[in-house]
PDB file of N, H, CA, C and O in Angstrom:
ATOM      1  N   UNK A   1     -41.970   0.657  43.396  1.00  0.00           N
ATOM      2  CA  UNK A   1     -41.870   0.491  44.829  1.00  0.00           C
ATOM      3  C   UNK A   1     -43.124   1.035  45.511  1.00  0.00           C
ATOM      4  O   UNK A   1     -43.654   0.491  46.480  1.00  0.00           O
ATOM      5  N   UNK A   2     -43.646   2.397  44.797  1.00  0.00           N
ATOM      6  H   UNK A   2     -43.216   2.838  44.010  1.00  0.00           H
ATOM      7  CA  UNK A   2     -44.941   2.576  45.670  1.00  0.00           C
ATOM      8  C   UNK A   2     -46.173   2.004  45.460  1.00  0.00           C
ATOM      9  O   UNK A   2     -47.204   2.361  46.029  1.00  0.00           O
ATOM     10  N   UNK A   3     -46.044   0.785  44.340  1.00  0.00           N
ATOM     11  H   UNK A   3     -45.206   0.495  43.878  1.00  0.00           H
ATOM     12  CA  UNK A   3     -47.426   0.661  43.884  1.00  0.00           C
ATOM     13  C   UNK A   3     -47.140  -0.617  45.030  1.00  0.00           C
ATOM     14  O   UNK A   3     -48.272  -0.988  45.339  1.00  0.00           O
ATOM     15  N   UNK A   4     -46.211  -1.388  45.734  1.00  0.00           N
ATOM     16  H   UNK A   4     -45.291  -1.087  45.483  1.00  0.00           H
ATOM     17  CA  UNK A   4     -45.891  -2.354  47.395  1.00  0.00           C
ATOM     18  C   UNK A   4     -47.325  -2.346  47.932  1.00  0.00           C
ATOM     19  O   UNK A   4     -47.675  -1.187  48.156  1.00  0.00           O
ATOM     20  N   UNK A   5     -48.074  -3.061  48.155  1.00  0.00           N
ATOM     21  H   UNK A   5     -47.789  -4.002  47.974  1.00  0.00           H
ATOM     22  CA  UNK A   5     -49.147  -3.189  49.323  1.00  0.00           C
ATOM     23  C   UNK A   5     -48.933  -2.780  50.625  1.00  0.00           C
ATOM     24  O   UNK A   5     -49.788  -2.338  51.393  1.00  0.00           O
ATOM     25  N   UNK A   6     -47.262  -3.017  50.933  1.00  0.00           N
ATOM     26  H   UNK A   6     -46.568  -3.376  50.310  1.00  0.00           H
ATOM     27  CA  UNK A   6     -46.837  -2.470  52.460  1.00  0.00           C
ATOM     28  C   UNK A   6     -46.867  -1.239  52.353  1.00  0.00           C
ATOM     29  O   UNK A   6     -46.911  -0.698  53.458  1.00  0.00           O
ATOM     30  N   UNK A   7     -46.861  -0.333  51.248  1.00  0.00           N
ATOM     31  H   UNK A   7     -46.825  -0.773  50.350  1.00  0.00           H
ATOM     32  CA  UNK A   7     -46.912   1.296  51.207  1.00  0.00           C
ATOM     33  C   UNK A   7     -48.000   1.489  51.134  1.00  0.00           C
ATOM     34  O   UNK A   7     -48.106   2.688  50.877  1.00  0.00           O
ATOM     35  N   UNK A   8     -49.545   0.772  51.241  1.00  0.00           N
ATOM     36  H   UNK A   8     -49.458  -0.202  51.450  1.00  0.00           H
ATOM     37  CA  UNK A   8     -50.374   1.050  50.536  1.00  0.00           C
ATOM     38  C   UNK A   8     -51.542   2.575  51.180  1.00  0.00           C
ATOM     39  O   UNK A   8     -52.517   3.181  50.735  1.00  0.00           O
ATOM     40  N   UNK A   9     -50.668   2.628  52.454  1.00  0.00           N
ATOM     41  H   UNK A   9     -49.876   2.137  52.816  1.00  0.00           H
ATOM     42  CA  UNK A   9     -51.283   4.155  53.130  1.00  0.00           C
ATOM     43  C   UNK A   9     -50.290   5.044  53.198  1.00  0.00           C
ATOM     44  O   UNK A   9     -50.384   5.955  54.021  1.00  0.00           O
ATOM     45  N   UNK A  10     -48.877   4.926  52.145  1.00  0.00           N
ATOM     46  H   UNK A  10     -48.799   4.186  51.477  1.00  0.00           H
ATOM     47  CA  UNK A  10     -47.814   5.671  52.603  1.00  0.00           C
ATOM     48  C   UNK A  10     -48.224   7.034  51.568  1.00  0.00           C
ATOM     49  O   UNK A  10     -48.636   7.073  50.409  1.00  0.00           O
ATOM     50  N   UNK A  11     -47.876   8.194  52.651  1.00  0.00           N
ATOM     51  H   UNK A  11     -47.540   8.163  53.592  1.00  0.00           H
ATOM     52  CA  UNK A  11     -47.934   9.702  51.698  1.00  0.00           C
ATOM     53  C   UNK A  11     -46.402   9.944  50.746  1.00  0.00           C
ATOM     54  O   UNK A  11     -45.485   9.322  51.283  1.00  0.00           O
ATOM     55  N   UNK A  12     -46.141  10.391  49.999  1.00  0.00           N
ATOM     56  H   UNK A  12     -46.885  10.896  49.563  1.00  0.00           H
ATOM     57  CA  UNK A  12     -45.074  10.818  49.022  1.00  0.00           C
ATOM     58  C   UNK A  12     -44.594  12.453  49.197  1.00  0.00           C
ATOM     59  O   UNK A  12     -45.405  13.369  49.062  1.00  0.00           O
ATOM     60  N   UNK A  13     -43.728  12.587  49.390  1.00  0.00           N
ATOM     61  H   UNK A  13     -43.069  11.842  49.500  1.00  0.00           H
ATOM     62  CA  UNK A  13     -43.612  14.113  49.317  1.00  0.00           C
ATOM     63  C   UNK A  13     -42.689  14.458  48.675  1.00  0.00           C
ATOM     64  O   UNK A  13     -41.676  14.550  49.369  1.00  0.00           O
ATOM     65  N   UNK A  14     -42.475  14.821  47.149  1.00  0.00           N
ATOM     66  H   UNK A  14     -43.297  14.746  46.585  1.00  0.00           H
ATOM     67  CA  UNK A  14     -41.366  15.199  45.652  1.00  0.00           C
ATOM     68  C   UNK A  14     -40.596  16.715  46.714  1.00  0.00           C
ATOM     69  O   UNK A  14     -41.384  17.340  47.425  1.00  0.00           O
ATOM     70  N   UNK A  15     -39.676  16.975  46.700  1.00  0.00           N
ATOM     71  H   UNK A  15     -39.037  16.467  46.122  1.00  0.00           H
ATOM     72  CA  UNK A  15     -39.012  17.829  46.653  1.00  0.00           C
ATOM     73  C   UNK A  15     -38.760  18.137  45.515  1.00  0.00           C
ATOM     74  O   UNK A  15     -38.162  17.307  44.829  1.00  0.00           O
ATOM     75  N   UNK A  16     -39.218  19.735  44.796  1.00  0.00           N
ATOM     76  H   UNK A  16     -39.704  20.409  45.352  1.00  0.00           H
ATOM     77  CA  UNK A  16     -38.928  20.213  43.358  1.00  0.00           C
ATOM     78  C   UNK A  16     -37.638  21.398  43.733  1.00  0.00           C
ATOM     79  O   UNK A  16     -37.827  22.595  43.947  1.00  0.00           O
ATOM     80  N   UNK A  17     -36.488  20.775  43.737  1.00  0.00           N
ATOM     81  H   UNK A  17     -36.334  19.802  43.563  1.00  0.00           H
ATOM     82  CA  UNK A  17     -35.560  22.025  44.257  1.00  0.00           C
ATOM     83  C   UNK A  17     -34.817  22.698  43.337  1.00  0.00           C
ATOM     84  O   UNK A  17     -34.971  22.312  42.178  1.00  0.00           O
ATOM     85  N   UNK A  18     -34.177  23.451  43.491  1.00  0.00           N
ATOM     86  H   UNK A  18     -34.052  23.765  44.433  1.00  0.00           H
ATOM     87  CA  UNK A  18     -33.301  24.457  42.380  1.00  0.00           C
ATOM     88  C   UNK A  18     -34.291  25.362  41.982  1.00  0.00           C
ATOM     89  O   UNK A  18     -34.135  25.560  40.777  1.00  0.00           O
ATOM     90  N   UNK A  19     -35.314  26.061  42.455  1.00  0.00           N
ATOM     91  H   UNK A  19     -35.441  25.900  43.434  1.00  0.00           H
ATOM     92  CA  UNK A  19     -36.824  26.829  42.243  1.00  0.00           C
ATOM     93  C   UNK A  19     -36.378  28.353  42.171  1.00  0.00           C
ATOM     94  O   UNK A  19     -37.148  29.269  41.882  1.00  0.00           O
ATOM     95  N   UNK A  20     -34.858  28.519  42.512  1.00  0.00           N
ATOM     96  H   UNK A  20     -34.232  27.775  42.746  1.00  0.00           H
ATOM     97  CA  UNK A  20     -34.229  29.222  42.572  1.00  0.00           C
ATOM     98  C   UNK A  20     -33.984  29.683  40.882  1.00  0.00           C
ATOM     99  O   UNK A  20     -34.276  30.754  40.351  1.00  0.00           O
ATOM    100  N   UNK A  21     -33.396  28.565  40.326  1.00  0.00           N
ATOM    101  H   UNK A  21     -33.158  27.695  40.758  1.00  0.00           H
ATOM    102  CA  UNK A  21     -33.043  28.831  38.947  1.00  0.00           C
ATOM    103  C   UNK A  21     -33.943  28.789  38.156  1.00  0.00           C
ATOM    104  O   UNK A  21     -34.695  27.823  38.028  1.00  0.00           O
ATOM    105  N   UNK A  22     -34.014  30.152  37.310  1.00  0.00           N
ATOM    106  H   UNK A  22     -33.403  30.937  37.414  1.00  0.00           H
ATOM    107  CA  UNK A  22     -34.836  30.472  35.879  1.00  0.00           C
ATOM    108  C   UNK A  22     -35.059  29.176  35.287  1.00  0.00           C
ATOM    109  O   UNK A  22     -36.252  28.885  35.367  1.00  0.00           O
ATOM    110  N   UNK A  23     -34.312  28.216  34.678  1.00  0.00           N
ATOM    111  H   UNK A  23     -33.343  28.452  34.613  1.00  0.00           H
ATOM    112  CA  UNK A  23     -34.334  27.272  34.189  1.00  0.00           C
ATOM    113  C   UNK A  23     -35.166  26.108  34.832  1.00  0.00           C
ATOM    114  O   UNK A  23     -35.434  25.150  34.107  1.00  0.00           O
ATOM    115  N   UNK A  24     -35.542  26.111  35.970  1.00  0.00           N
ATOM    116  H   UNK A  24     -35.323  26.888  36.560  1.00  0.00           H
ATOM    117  CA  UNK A  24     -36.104  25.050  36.667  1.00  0.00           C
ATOM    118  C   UNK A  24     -37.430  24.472  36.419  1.00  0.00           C
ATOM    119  O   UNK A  24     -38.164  25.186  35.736  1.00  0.00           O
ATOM    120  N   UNK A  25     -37.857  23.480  36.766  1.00  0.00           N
ATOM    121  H   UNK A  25     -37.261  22.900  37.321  1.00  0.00           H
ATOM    122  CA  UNK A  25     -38.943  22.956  36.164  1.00  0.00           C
ATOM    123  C   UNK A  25     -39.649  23.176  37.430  1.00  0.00           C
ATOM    124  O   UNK A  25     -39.322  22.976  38.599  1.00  0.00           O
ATOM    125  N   UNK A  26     -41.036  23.787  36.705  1.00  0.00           N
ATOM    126  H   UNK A  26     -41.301  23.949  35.755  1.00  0.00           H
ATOM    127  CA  UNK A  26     -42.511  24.074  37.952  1.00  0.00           C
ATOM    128  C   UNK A  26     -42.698  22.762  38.624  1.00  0.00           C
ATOM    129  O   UNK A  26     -42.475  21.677  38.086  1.00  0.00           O
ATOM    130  N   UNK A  27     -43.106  22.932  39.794  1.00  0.00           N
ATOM    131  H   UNK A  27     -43.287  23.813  40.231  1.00  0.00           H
ATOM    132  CA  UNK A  27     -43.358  21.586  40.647  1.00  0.00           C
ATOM    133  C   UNK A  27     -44.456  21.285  40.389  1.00  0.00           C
ATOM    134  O   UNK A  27     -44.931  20.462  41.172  1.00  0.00           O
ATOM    135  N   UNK A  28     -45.522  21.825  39.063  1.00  0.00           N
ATOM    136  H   UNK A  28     -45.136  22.493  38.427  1.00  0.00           H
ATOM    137  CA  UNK A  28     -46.680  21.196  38.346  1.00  0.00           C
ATOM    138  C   UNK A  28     -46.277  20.356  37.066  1.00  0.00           C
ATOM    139  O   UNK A  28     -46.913  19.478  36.483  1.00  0.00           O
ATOM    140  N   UNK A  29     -44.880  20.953  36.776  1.00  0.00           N
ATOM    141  H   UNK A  29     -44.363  21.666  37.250  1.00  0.00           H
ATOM    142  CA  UNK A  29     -44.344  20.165  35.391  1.00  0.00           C
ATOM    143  C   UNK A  29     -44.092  18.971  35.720  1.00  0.00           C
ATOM    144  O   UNK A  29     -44.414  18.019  35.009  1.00  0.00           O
ATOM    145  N   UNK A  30     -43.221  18.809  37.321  1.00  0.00           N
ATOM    146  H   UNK A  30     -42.960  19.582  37.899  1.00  0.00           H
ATOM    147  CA  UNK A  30     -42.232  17.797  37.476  1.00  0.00           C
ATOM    148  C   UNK A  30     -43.280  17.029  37.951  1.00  0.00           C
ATOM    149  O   UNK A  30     -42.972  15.847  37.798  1.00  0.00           O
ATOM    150  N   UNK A  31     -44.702  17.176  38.609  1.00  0.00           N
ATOM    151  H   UNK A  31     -44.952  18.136  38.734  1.00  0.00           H
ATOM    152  CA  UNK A  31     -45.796  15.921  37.974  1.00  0.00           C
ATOM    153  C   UNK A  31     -46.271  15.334  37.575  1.00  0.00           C
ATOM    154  O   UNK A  31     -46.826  14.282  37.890  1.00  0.00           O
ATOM    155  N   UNK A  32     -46.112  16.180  36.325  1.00  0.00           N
ATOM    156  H   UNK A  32     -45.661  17.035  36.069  1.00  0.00           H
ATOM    157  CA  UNK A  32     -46.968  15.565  35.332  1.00  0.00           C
ATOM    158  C   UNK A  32     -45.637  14.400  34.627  1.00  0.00           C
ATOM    159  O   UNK A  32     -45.783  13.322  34.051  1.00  0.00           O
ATOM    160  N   UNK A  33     -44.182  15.288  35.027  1.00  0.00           N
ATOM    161  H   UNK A  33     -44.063  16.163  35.495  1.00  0.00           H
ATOM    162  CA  UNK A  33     -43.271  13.928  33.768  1.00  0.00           C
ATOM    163  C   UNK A  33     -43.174  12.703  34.711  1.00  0.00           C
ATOM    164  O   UNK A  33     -42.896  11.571  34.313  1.00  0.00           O
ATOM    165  N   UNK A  34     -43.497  13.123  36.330  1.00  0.00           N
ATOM    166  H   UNK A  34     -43.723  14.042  36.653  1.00  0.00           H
ATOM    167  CA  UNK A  34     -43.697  12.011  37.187  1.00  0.00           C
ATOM    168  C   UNK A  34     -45.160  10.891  36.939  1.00  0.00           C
ATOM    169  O   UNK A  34     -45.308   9.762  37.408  1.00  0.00           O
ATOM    170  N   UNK A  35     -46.047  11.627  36.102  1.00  0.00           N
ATOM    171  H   UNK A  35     -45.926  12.544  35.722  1.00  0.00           H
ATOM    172  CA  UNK A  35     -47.201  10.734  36.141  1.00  0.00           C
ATOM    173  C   UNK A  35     -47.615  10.674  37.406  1.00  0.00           C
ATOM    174  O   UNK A  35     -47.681   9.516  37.819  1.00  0.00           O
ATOM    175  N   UNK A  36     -48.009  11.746  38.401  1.00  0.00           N
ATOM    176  H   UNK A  36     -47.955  12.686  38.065  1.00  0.00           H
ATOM    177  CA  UNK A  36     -48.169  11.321  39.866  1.00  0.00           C
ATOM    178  C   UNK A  36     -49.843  11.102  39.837  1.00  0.00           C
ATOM    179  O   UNK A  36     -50.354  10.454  40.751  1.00  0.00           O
ATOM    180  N   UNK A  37     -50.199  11.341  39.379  1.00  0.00           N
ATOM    181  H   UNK A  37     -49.784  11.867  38.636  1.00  0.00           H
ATOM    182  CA  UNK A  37     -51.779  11.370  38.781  1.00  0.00           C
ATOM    183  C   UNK A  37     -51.898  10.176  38.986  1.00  0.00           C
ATOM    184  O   UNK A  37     -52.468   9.954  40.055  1.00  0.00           O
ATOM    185  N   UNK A  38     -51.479   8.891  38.177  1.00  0.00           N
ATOM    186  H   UNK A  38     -51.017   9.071  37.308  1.00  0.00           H
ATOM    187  CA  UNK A  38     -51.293   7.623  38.065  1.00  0.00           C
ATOM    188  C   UNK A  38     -50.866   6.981  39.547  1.00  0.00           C
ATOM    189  O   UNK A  38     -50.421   5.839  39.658  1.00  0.00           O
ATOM    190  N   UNK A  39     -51.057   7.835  40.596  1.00  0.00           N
ATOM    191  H   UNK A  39     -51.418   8.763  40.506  1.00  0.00           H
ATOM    192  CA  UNK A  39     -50.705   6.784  41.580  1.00  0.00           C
ATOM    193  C   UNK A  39     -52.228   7.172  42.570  1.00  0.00           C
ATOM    194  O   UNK A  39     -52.394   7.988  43.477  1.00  0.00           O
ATOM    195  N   UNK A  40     -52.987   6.385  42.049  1.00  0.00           N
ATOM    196  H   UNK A  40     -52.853   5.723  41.312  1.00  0.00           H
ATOM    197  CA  UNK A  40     -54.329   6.836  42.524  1.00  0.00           C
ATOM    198  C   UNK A  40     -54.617   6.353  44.262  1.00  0.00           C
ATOM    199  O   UNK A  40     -53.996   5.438  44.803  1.00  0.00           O
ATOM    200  N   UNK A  41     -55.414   6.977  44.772  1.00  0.00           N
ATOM    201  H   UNK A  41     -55.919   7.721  44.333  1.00  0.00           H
ATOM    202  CA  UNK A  41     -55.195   6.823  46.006  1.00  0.00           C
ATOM    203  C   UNK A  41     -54.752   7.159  46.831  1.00  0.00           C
ATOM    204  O   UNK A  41     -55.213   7.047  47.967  1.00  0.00           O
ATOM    205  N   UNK A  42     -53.384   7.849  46.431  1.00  0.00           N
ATOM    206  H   UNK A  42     -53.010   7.941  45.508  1.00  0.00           H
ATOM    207  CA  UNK A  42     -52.427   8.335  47.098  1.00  0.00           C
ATOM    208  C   UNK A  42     -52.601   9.704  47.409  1.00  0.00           C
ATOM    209  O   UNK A  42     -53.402  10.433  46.823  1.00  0.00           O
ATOM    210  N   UNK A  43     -51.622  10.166  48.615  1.00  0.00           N
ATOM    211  H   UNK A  43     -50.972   9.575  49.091  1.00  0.00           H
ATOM    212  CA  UNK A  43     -51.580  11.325  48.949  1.00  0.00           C
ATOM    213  C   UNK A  43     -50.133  11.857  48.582  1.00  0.00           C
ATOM    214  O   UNK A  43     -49.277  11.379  49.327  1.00  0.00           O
ATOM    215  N   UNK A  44     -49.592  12.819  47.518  1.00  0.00           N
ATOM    216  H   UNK A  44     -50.287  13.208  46.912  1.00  0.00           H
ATOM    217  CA  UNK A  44     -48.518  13.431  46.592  1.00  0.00           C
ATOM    218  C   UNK A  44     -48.155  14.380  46.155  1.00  0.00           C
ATOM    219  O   UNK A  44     -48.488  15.031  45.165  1.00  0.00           O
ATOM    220  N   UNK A  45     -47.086  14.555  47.261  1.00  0.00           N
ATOM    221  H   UNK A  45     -46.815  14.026  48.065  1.00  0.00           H
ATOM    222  CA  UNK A  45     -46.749  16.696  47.211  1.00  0.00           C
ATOM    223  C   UNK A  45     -45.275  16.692  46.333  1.00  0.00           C
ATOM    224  O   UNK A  45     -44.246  16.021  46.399  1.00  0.00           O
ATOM    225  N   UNK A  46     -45.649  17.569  45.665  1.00  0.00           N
ATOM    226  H   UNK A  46     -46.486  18.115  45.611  1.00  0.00           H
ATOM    227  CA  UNK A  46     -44.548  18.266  45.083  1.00  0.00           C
ATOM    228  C   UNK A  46     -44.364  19.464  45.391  1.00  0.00           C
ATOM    229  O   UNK A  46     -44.786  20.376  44.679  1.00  0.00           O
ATOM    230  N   UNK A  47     -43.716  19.660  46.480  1.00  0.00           N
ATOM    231  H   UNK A  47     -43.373  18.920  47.058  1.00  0.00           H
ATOM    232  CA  UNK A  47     -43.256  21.310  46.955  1.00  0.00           C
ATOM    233  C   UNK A  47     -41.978  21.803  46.271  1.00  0.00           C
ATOM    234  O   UNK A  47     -40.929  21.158  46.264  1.00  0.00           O
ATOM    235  N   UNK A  48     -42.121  22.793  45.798  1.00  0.00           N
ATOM    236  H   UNK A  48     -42.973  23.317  45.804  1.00  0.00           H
ATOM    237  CA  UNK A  48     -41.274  23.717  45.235  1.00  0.00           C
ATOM    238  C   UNK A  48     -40.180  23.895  46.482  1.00  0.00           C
ATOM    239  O   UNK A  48     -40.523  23.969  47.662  1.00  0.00           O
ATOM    240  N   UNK A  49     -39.026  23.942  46.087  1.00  0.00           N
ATOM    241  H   UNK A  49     -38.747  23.882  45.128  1.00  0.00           H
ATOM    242  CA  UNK A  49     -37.883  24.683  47.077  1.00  0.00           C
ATOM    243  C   UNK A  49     -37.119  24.990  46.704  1.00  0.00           C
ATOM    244  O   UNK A  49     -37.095  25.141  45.482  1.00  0.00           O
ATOM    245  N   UNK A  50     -35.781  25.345  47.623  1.00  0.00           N
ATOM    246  H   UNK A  50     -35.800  25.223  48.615  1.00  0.00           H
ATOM    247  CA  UNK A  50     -34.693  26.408  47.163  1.00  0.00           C
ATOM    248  C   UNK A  50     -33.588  25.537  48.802  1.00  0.00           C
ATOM    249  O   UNK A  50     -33.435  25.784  49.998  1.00  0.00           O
ATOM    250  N   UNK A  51     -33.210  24.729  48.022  1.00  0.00           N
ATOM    251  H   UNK A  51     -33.334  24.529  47.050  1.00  0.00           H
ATOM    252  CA  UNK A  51     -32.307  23.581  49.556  1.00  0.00           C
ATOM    253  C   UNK A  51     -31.269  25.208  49.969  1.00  0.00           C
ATOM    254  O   UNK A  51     -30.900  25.470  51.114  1.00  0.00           O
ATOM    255  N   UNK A  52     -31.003  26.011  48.860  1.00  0.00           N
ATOM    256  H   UNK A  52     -31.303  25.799  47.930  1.00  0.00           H
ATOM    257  CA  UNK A  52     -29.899  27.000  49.279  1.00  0.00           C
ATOM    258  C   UNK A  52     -30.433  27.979  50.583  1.00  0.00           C
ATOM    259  O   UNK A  52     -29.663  28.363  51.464  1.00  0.00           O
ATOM    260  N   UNK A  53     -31.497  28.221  50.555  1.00  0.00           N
ATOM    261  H   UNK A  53     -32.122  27.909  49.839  1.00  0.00           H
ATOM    262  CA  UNK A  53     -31.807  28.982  51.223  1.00  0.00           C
ATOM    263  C   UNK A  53     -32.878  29.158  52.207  1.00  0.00           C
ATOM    264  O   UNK A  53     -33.307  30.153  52.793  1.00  0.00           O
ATOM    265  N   UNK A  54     -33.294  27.512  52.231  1.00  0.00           N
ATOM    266  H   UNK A  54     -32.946  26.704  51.755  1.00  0.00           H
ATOM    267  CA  UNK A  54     -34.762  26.756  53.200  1.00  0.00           C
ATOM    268  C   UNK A  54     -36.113  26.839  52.574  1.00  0.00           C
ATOM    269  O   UNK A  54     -37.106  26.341  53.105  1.00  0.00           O
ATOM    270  N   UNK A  55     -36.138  27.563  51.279  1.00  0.00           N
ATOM    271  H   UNK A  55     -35.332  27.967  50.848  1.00  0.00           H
ATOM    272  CA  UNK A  55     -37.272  28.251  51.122  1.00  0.00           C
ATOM    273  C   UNK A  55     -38.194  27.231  50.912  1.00  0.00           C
ATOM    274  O   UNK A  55     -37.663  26.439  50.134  1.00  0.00           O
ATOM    275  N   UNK A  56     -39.290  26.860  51.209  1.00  0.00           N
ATOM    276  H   UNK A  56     -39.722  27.503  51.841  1.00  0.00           H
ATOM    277  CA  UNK A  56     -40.130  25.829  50.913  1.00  0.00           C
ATOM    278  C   UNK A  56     -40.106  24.236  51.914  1.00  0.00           C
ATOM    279  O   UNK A  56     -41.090  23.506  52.032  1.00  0.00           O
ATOM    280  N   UNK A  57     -38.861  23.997  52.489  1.00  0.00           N
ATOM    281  H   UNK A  57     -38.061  24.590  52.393  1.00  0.00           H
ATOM    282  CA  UNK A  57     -39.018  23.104  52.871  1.00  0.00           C
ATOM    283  C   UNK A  57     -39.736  22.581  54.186  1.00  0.00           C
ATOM    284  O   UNK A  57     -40.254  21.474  54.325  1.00  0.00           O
ATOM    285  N   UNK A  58     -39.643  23.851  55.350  1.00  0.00           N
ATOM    286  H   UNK A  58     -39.221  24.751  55.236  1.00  0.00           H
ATOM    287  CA  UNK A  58     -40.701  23.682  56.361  1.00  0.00           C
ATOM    288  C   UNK A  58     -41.916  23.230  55.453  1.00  0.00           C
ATOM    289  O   UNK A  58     -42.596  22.216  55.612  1.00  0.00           O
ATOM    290  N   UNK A  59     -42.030  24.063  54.599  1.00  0.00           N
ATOM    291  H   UNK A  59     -41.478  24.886  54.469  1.00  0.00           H
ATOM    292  CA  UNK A  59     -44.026  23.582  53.924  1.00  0.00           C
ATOM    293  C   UNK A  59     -44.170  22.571  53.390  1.00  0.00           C
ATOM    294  O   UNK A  59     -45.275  22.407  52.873  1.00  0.00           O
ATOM    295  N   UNK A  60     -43.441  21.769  53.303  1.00  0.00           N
ATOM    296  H   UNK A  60     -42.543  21.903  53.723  1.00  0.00           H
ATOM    297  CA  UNK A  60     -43.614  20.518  52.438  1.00  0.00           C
ATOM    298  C   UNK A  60     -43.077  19.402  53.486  1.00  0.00           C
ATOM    299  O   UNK A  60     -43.414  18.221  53.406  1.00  0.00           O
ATOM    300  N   UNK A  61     -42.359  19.820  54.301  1.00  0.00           N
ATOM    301  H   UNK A  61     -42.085  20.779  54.366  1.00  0.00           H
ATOM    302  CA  UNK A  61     -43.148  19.056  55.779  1.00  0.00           C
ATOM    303  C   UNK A  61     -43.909  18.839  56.304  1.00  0.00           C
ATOM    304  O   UNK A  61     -44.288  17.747  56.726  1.00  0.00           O
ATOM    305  N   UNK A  62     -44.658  20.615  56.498  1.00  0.00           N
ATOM    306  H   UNK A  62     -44.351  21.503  56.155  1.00  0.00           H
ATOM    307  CA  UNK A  62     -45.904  20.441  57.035  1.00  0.00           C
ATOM    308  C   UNK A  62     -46.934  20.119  56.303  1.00  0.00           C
ATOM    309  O   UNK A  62     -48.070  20.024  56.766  1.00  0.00           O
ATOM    310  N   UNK A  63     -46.543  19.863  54.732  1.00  0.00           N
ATOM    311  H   UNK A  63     -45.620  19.940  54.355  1.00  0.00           H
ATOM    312  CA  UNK A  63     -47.947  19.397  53.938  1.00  0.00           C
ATOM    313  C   UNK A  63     -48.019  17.726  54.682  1.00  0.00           C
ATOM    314  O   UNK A  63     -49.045  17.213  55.127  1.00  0.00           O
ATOM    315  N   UNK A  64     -46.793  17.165  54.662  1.00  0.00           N
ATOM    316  H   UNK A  64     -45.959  17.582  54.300  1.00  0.00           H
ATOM    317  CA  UNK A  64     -46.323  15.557  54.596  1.00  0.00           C
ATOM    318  C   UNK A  64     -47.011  15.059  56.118  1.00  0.00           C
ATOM    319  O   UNK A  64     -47.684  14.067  56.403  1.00  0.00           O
ATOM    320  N   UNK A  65     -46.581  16.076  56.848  1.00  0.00           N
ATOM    321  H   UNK A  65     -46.035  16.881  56.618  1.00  0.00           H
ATOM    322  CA  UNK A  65     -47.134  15.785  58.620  1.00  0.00           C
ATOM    323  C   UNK A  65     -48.765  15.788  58.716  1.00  0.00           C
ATOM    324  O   UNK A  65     -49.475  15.108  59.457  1.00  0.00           O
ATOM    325  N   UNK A  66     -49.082  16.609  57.892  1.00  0.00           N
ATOM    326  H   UNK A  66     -48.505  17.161  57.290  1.00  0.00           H
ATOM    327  CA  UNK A  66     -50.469  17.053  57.883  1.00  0.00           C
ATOM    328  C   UNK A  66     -51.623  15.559  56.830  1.00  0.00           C
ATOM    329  O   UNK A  66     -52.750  15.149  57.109  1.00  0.00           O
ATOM    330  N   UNK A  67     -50.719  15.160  55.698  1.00  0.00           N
ATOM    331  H   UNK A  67     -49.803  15.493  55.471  1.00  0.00           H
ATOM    332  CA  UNK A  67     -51.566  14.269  55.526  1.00  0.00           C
ATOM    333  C   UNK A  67     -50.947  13.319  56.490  1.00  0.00           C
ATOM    334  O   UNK A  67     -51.955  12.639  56.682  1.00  0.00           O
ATOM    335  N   UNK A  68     -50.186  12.857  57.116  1.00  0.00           N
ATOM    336  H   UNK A  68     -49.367  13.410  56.960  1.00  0.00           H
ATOM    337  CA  UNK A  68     -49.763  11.526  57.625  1.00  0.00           C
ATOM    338  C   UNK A  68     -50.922  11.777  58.958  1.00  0.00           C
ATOM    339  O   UNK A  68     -51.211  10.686  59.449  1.00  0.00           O
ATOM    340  N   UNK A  69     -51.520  12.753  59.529  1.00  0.00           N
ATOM    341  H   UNK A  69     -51.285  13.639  59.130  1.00  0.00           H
ATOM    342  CA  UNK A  69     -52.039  13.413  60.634  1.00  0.00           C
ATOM    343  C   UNK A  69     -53.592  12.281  60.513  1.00  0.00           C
ATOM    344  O   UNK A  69     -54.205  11.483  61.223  1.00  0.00           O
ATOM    345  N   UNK A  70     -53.684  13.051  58.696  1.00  0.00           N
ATOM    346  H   UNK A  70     -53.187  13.699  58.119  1.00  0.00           H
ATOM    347  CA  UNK A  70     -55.204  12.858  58.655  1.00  0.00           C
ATOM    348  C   UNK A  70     -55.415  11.718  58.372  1.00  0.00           C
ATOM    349  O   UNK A  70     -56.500  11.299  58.775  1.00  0.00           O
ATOM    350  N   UNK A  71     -54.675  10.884  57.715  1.00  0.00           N
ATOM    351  H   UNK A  71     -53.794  11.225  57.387  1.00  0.00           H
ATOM    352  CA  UNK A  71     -54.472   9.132  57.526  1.00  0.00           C
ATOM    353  C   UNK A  71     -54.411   8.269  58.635  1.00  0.00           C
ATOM    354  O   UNK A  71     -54.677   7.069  58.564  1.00  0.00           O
ATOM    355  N   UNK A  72     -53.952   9.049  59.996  1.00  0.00           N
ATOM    356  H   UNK A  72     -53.736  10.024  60.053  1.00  0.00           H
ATOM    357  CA  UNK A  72     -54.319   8.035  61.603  1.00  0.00           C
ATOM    358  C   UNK A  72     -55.380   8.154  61.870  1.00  0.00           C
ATOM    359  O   UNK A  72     -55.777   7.242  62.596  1.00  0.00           O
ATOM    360  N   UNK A  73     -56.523   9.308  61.485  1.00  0.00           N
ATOM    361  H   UNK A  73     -56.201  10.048  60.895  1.00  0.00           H
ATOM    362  CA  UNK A  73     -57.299   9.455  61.978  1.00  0.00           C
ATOM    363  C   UNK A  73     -58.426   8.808  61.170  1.00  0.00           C
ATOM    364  O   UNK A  73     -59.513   8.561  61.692  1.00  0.00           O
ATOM    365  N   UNK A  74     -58.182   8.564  60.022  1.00  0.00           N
ATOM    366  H   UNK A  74     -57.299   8.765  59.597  1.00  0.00           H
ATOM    367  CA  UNK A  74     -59.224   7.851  58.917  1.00  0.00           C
ATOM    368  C   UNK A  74     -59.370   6.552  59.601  1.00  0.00           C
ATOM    369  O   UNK A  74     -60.084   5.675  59.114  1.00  0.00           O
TER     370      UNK A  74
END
């Protein structure tokens, strides 16, 4: 779906949640099994969070707002 021409300026933003639990996968792991590398061009956050307790998710808004910011202005 993101490789669509109609997405072709759209930013991505992974929510890596449960960051809480020992067991959880780094939001550098859950890139790499995403292959996000492979979506060249693109702008692709994987913010770490914790949905239980907000932790992370303002920032991975403001990463998402911040490239969508700099992509009107390109």
């Amino acid at each position: 779906m993101f490789s669509a021409p109609e997405l072709s300026s759209a930013s991505l933003l992974i929510f890596a949640n449960k960051q809480d639990l020992k067991q959880a996968l780094p939001a550098e792991q859950i890139a790499r099994e995403l292959r996000i590398e492979a979506l060249k061009n693109r702008n692709c956050i994987v913010q770490p969070c914790c949905g239980a307790t907000g932790e992370g998710l303002y920032q991975g808004l403001g990463s998402l707002m911040r490239a969508m910011s700099q992509k009107s202005v390109s």
